[in-house]
C-alpha positions in Angstrom: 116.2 99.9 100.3 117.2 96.3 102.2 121.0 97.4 102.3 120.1 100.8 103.8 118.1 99.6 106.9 118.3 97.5 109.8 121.3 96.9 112.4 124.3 98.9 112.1 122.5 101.1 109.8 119.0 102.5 111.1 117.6 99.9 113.4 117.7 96.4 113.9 113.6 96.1 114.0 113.2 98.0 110.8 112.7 95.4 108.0 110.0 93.5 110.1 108.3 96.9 111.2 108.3 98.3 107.8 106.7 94.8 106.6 104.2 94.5 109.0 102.9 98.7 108.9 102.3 97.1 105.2 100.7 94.2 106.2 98.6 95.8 108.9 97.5 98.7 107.1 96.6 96.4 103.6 94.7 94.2 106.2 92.9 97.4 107.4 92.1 98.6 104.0 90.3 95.1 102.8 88.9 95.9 106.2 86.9 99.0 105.7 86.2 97.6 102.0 84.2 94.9 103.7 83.0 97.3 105.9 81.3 99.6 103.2 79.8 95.7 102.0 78.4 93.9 105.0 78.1 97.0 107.4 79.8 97.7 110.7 77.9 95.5 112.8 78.9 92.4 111.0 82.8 92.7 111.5 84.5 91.1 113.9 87.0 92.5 116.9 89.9 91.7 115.0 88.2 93.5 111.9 87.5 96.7 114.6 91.4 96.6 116.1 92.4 96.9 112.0 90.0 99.8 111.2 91.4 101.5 114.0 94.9 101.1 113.1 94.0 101.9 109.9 92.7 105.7 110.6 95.7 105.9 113.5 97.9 104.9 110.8 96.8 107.6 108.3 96.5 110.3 110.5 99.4 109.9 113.0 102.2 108.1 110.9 100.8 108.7 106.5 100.0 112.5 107.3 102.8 114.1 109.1 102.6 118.1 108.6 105.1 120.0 106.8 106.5 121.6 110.1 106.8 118.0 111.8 110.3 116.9 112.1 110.5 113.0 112.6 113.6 111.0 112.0 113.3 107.1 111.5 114.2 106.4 115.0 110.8 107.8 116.5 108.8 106.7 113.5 110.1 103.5 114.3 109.1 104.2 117.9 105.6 105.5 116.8 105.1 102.4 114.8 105.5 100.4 117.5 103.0 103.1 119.3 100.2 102.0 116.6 101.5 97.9 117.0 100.4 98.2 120.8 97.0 98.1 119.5 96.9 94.5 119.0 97.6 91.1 120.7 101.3 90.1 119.9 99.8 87.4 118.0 98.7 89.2 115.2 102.0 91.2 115.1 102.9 88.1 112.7 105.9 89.8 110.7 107.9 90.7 113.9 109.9 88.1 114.9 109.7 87.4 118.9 113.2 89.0 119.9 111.8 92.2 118.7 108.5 91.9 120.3 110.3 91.3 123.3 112.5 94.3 122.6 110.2 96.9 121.6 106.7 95.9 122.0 106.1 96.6 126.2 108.8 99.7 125.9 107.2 103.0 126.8 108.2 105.5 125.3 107.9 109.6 124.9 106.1 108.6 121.8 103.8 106.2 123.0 102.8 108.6 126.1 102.0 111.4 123.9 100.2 109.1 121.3 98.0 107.8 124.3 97.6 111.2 125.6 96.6 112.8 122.4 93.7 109.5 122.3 92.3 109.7 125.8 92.6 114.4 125.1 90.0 114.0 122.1 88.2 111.7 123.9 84.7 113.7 125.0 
């Protein structure tokens, strides 16, 4: 898959977005694990960003419907939707040019994203 992504070829954030939706969500998953052990009240607001990403992550990037057309360019750009959710410091797979690049851009994406949130918000 490394030859097939990145500049020149999809886009030059790719690799590092690809390894940090895996190292987010793993993080999120050990996350709710610990979670289920020492209850919600003991994690920390690191442990809460995670959790959230976690069921963001599942439900707006893992289960995309059958009738959803998304090509890798806006899943790229709704990655970076779900990245926005934490510090830049814990965005440790993205090197700096990138979060330069792409992590303050606003995008279509990101305003529907937010205005989904704030919509099911009672």
């Amino acid at each position: 898959m490394k030859s097939a992504i990145g500049d020149g070829m999809t886009r030059d954030d790719h690799s590092a977005v690809s390894n940090q939706l895996y190292a987010s969500y793993a993080t999120g998953k050990d996350v709710q694990a610990m979670k289920a052990v020492v209850g919600e009240e003991a994690l920390s607001m690191e442990d809460h960003l995670y959790l959230k990403f976690t069921d963001k992550f599942e439900a707006k990037f893992i289960a995309q419907g059958p009738y959803q057309s998304r090509d890798i360019f806006e899943s790229l750009d709704l990655a970076w939707s779900l990245f926005r959710a934490f510090p830049k410091e814990l965005l440790k797979k993205i090197p700096k040019k990138h979060l330069d690049t792409f992590y303050a851009r606003r995008t279509q994406v990101r305003e529907d994203f937010h205005q989904e949130e704030t919509s099911s918000t009672p």
